[in-house]
BAZAMAR-993348 format. One record per residue (C-alpha): residue number from 1; x, y, z; residue in one letter. Coordinates in nm, 4 decimals, decimal comma. Layout:
<doses>
+-----+----------+----------+----------+------+
! seq !        u !        v !        w ! type !
+-----+----------+----------+----------+------+
! NUM !        X !        Y !        Z !    A !
...
+-----+----------+----------+----------+------+
</doses>
This chain:
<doses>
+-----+----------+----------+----------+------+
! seq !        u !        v !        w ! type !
+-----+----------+----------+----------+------+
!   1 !   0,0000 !   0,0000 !   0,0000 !    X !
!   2 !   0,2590 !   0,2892 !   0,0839 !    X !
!   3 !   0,4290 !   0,2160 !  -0,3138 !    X !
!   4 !   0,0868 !   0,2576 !  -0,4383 !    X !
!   5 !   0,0400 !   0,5725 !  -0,2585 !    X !
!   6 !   0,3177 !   0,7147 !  -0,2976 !    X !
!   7 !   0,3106 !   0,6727 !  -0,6864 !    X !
!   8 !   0,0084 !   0,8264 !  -0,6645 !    X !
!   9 !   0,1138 !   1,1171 !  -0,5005 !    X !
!  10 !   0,4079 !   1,1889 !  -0,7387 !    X !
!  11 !   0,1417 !   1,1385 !  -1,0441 !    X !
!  12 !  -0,1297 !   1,4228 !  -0,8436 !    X !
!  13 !   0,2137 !   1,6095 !  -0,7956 !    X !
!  14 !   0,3354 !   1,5812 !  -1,1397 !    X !
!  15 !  -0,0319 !   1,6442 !  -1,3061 !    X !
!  16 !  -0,0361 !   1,9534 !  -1,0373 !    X !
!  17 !   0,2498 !   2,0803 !  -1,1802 !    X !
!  18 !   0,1686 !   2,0299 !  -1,5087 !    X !
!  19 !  -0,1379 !   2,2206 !  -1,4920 !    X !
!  20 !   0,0813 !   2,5448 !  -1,3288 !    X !
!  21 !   0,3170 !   2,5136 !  -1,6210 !    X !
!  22 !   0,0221 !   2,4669 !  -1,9162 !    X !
!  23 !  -0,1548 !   2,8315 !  -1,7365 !    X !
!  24 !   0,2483 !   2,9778 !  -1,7305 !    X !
!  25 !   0,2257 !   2,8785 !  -2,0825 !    X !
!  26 !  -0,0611 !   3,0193 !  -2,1892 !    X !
!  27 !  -0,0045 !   3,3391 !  -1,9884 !    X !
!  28 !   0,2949 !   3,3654 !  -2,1671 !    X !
!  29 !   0,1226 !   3,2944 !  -2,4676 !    X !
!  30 !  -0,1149 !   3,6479 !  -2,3743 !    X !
!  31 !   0,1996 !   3,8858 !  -2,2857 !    X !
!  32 !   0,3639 !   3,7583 !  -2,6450 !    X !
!  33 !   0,0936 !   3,8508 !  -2,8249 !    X !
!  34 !   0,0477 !   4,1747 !  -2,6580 !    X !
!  35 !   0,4432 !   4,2464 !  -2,7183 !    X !
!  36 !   0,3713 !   4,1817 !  -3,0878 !    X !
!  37 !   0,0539 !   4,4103 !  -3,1169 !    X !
!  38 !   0,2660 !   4,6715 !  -2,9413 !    X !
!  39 !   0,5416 !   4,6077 !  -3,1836 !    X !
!  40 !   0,3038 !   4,6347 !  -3,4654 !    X !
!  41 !   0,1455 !   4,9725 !  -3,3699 !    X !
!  42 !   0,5101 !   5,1248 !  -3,2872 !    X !
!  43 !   0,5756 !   5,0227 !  -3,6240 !    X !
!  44 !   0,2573 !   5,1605 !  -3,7947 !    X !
!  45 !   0,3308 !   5,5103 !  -3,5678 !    X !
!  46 !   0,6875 !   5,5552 !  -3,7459 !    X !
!  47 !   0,5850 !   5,4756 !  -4,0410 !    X !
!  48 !   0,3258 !   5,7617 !  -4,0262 !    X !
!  49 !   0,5647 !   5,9888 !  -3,8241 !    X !
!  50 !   0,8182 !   5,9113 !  -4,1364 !    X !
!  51 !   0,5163 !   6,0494 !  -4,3757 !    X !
!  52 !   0,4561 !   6,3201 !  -4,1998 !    X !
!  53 !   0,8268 !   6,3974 !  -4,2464 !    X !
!  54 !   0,8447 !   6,3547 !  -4,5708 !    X !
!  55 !   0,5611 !   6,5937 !  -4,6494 !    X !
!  56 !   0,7204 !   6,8830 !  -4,3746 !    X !
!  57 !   1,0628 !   6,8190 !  -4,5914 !    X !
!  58 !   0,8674 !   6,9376 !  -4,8848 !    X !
!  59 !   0,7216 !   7,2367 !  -4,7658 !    X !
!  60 !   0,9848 !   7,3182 !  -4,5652 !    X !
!  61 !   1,1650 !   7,3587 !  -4,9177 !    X !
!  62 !   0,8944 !   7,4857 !  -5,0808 !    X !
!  63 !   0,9073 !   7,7734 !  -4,8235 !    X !
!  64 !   1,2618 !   7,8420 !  -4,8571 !    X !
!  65 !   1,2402 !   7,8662 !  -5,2167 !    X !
!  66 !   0,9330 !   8,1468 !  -5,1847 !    X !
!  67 !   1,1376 !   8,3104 !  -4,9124 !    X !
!  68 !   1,4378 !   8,3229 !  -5,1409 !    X !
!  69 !   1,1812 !   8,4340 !  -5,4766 !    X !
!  70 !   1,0724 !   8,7145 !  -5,2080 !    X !
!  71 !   1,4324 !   8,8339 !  -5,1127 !    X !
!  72 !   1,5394 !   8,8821 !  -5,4492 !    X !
!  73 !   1,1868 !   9,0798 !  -5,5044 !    X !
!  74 !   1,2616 !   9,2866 !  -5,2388 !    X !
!  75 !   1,5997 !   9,3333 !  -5,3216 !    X !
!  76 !   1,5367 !   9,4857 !  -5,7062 !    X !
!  77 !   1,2332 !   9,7145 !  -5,5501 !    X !
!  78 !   1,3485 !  10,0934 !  -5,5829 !    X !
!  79 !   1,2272 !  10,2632 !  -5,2493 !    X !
!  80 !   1,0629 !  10,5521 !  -5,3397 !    X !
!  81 !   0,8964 !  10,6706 !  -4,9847 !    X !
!  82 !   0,8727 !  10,3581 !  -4,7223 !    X !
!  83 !   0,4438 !  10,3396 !  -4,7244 !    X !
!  84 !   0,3952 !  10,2255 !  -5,1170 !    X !
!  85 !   0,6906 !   9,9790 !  -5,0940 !    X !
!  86 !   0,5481 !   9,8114 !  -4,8080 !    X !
!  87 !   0,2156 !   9,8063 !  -4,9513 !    X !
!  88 !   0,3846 !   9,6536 !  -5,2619 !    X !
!  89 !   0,6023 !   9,3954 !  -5,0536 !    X !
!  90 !   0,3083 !   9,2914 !  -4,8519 !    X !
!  91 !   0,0331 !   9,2689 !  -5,1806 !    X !
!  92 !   0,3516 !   9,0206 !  -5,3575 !    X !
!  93 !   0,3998 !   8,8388 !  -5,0405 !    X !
!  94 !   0,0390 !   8,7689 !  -5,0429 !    X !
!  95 !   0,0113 !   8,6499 !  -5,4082 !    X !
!  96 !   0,2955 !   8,4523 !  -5,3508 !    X !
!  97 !   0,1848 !   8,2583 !  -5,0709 !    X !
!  98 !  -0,1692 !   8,1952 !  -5,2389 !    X !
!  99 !   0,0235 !   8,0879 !  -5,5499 !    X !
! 100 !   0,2365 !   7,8128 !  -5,3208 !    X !
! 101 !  -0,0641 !   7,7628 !  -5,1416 !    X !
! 102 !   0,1919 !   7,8614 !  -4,8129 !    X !
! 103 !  -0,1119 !   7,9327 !  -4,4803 !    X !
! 104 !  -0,0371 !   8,2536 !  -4,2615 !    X !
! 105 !   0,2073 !   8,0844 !  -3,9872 !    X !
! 106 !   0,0021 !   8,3330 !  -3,7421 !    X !
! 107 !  -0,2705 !   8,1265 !  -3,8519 !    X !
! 108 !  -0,1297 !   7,7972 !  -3,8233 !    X !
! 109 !   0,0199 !   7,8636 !  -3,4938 !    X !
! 110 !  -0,3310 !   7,9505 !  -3,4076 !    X !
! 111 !  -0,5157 !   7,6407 !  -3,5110 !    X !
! 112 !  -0,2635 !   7,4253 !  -3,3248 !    X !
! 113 !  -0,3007 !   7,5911 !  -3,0173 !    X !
! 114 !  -0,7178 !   7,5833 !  -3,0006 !    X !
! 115 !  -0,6297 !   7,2270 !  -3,1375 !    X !
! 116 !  -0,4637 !   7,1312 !  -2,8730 !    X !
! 117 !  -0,6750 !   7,3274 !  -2,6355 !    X !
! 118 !  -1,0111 !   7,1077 !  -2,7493 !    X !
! 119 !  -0,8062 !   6,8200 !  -2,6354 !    X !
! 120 !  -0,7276 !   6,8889 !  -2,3228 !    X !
! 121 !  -1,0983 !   7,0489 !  -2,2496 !    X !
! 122 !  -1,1939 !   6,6799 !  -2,3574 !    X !
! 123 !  -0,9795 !   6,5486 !  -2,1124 !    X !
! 124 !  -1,1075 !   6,3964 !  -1,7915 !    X !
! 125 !  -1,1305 !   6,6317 !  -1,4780 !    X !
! 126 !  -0,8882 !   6,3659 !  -1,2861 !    X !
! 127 !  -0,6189 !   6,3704 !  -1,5539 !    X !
! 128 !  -0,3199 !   6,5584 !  -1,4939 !    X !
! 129 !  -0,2787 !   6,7722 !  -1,8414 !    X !
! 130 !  -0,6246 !   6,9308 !  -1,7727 !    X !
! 131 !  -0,5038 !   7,0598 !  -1,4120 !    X !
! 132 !  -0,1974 !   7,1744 !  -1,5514 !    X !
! 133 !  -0,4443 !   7,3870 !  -1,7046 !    X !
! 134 !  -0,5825 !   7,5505 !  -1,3899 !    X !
! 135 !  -0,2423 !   7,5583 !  -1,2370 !    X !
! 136 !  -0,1041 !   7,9053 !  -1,0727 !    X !
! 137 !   0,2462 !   7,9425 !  -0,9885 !    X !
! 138 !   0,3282 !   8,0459 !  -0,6599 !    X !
! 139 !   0,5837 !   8,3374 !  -0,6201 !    X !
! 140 !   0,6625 !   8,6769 !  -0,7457 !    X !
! 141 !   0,7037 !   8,7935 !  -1,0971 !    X !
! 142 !   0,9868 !   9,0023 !  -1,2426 !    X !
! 143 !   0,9449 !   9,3516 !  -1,2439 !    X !
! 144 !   0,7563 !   9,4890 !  -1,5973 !    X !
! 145 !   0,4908 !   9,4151 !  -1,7817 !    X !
! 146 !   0,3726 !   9,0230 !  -1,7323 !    X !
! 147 !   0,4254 !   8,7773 !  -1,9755 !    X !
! 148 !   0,1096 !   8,7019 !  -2,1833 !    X !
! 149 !   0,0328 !   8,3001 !  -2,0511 !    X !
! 150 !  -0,0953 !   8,0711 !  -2,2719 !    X !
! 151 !  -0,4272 !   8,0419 !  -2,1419 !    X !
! 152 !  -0,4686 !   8,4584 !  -2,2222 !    X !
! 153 !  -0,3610 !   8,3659 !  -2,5892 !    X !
! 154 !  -0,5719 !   8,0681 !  -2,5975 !    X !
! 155 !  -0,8935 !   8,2756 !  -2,4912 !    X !
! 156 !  -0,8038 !   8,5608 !  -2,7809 !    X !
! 157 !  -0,7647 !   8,2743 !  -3,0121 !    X !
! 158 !  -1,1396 !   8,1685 !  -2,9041 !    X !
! 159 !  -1,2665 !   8,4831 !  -2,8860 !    X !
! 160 !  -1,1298 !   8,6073 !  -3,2545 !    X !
! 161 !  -1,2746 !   8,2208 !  -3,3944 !    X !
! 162 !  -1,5985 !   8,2834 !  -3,1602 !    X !
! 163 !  -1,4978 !   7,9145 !  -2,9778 !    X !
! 164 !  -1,6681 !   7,8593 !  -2,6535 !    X !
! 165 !  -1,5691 !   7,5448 !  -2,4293 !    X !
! 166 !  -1,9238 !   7,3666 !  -2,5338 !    X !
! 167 !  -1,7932 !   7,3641 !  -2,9179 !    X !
! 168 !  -1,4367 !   7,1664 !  -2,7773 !    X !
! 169 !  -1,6624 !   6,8870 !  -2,6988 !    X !
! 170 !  -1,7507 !   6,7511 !  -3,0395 !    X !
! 171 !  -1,4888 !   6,6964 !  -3,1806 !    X !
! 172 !  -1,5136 !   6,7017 !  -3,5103 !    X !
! 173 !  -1,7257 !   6,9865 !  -3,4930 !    X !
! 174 !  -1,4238 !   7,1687 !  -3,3222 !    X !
! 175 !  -1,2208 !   7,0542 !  -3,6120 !    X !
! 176 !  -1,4235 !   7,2112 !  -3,8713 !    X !
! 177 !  -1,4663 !   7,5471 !  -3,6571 !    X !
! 178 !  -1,0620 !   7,5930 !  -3,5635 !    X !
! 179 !  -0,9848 !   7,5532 !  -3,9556 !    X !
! 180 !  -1,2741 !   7,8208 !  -4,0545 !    X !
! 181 !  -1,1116 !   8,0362 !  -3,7774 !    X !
+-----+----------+----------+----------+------+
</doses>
């Protein structure tokens, strides 16, 4: 009798055991695949962040070519009294940026800041980018004239589009409203 039980004690050990390692396994088998999905949206991300470079390349030389076409306009203008010439530079800066389909940067700057804005008003209260919103610094300023904070530019940005908080929270809506702006 104690052979018997003890070979059955090493077989309920042995199946015991190999039950722990078949869930290690396949708990293993869960983390692997969440590794690869990982992998595959890292890879997906630089792919897209690789587009995205590609296209700023191209403008980027698109604008230094207009920049350079505008220099060497402004360079062959005869100044006659400083008010027509401007008027002149600005008018052929203008065409030329409609004609390389170039946005105001003032503009652009603009949309990515009430762009970024709508996403953190969509934020949860809890999460830590919307308090940084709320957030005063303790201490005193230099002397002068205080620096403008972002929040005061965001609200001029939202008051020149006509943006109210309530529009942030559709989001596509907000799209469609910050590029109008």
């Amino acid at each position: 009798m104690g052979c018997k039980s003890l070979t059955q004690s090493v077989c309920i050990l042995l199946a015991v055991a190999y039950l722990s390692l078949e869930q290690q396994l396949e708990s293993l088998g869960h983390r692997w695949g969440n590794v690869c999905r990982a992998v595959e949206q890292r890879g997906a991300s630089l792919e897209r962040t690789v587009a995205l470079w590609a296209s700023f390349d191209e403008l980027h030389e698109r604008f230094c070519d207009w920049l350079s076409r505008a220099e060497a306009t402004v360079s062959q203008m005869d100044t006659v009294d400083g008010t027509s010439d401007m008027r002149l530079i600005t008018e052929q800066v203008q065409h030329l940026k409609v004609r390389l389909g170039i946005d105001d940067i003032i503009l652009i700057l603009q949309q990515n800041r009430l762009r970024w804005y709508g996403h953190v008003l969509r934020k949860e209260d809890t999460d830590w980018v919307k308090k940084c919103m709320d957030y005063e610094v303790e201490g005193s300023r230099p002397r002068g004239r205080p620096k403008r904070t972002w929040r005061e530019v965001v609200q001029k940005d939202c008051q020149a589009c006509n943006l109210n908080r309530q529009d942030a929270m559709d989001r596509s809506r907000w799209k469609k409203l910050i590029k109008i702006g």
